[in-house]
C-alpha positions, 0 to 999 in steps of 0.5 A, a space after each residue: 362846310 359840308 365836306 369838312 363836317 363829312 369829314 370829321 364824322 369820318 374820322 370819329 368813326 374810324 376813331 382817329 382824332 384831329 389835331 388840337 388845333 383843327 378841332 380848335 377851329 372847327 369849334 370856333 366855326 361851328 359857333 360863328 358860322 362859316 362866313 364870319 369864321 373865314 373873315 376872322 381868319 382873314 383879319 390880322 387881329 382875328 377880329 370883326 365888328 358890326 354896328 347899326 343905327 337901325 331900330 330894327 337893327 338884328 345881331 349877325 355876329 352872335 355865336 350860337 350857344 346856349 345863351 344865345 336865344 336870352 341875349 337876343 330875347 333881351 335887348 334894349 327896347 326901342 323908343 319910336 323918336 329915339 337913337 338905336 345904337 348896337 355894336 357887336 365885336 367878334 374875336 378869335 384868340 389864341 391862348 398862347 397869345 393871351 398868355 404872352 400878351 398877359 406875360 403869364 406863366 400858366 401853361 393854359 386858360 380855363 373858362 374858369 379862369 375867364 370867370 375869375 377875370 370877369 368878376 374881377 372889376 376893380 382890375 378895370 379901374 386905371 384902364 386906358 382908352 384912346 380918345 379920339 375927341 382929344 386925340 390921345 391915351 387917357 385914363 377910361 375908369 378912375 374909379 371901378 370896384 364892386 358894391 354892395 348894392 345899387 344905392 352904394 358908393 362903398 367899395 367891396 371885394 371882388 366877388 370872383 371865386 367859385 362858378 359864376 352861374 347865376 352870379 348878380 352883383 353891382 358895380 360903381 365906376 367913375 368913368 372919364 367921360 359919363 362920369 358915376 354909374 352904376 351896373 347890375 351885372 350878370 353871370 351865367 356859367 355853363 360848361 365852356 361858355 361864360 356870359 356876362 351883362 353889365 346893365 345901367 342902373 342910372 341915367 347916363 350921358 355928359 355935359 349936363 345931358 342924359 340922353 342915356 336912361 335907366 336900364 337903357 344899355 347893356 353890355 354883353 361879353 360871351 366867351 366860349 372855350 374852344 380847346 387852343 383858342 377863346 371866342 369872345 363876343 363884346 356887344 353894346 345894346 342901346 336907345 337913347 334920347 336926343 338923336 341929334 346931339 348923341 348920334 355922333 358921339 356914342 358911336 365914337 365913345 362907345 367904340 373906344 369903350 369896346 376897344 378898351 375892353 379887349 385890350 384890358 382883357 386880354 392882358 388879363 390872363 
């Protein structure tokens, strides 16, 4: 790691560039660290996951940007007899290959581009997801737009025009399993790098039971620009009540949420 910074200050002195591509990577490195970078590449979908029970549990995937320190700062609060549960996924994706997975015709991705998606929730609405439970493809969200406001069920444009820095919106979705929720989400656009937070705003669970309470899980997606290629960050943050009844089934349902997600987005672009 040493020689390859070495290196790169080397070469900037003496004024010759490194090959897009290379300089793709070391962004990519700087941000992840060493380690996680290596077992990215080392994985055939450039992807690692990291989940925890721990009440103490700390985020190890995180990539270092200026968002960083609000992400950490801000997790779910733990109750003392409650369930803990965080999940992290890491991606690095090229863009060519967002852009065959998309069918696209652009020649590039801005994270402009990845803002425009972001905000885009009523894309979200008719998503698959694999139930494991059930064991078979099945519909995630019947129902995902926008809303005007927490206490609204009627759907609004997407607002996704513009720099999405300091963005607040809300949004209703219908989902299989959870059924209608309510999320305050949360923008933050500087330079490369999009963060976006989805934070429940009602109690959530299944089956007549709630062990999931306002304000109680945050999903987060931090997305880095890096020249060819996009580092993308997905993390589930949650505490919920009734371990017994709910540590099996969060894990499961969250992680096909998550798996949902990265395959909604990268066909996006």
């Amino acid at each position: 790691m040493r020689l390859n910074k070495t290196m790169i200050s080397l070469m900037m002195v003496l004024g010759i560039s490194l090959p897009v591509a290379a300089q793709s990577q070391e962004k990519a490195r700087a941000l992840v660290g060493n380690a996680n970078f290596e077992k990215l590449l080392a994985d055939p979908q450039n992807h690692i996951m990291y989940t925890s029970d721990a009440a103490d549990s700390k985020m190890t995937l995180l990539p270092e940007t200026s968002y960083s320190e609000r992400i950490r700062s801000q997790r779910i609060p733990r109750g003392t007899k409650n369930f803990s549960y965080l999940s992290e996924n890491l991606y690095y994706l090229k863009k060519d290959f967002l852009l065959q997975q998309s069918g696209s015709s652009a020649k590039n991705i801005t994270i402009d581009d990845v803002a425009r998606i972001c905000r885009s929730v009523s894309k979200m609405q008719g998503m698959m997801y694999y139930s494991t439970s059930k064991k078979k493809e099945m519909v995630l969200y019947k129902k995902c737009y926008m809303i005007s406001g927490p206490g609204s069920k009627d759907p609004i444009p997407d607002q996704n025009t513009g720099n999405a820095d300091k963005q607040v919106s809300y949004c209703f979705q219908d989902d299989n399993s959870f059924g209608e929720n309510t999320y305050k989400l949360s923008y933050f656009q500087q330079g490369d790098t999009l963060l976006m937070e989805f934070l429940i705003l009602d109690k959530m669970g299944f089956l007549g039971i709630y062990p999931i309470k306002p304000e109680k899980m945050k999903i987060t997606v931090l997305v880095t620009d890096c020249g060819d290629s996009l580092v993308l960050y997905l993390c589930t943050d949650l505490d919920a009540e009734n371990p017994s009844l709910v540590k099996k089934q969060i894990p499961e349902s969250m992680g096909e949420r998550m798996e949902a997600i990265y395959k909604w987005f990268i066909k996006q672009f």
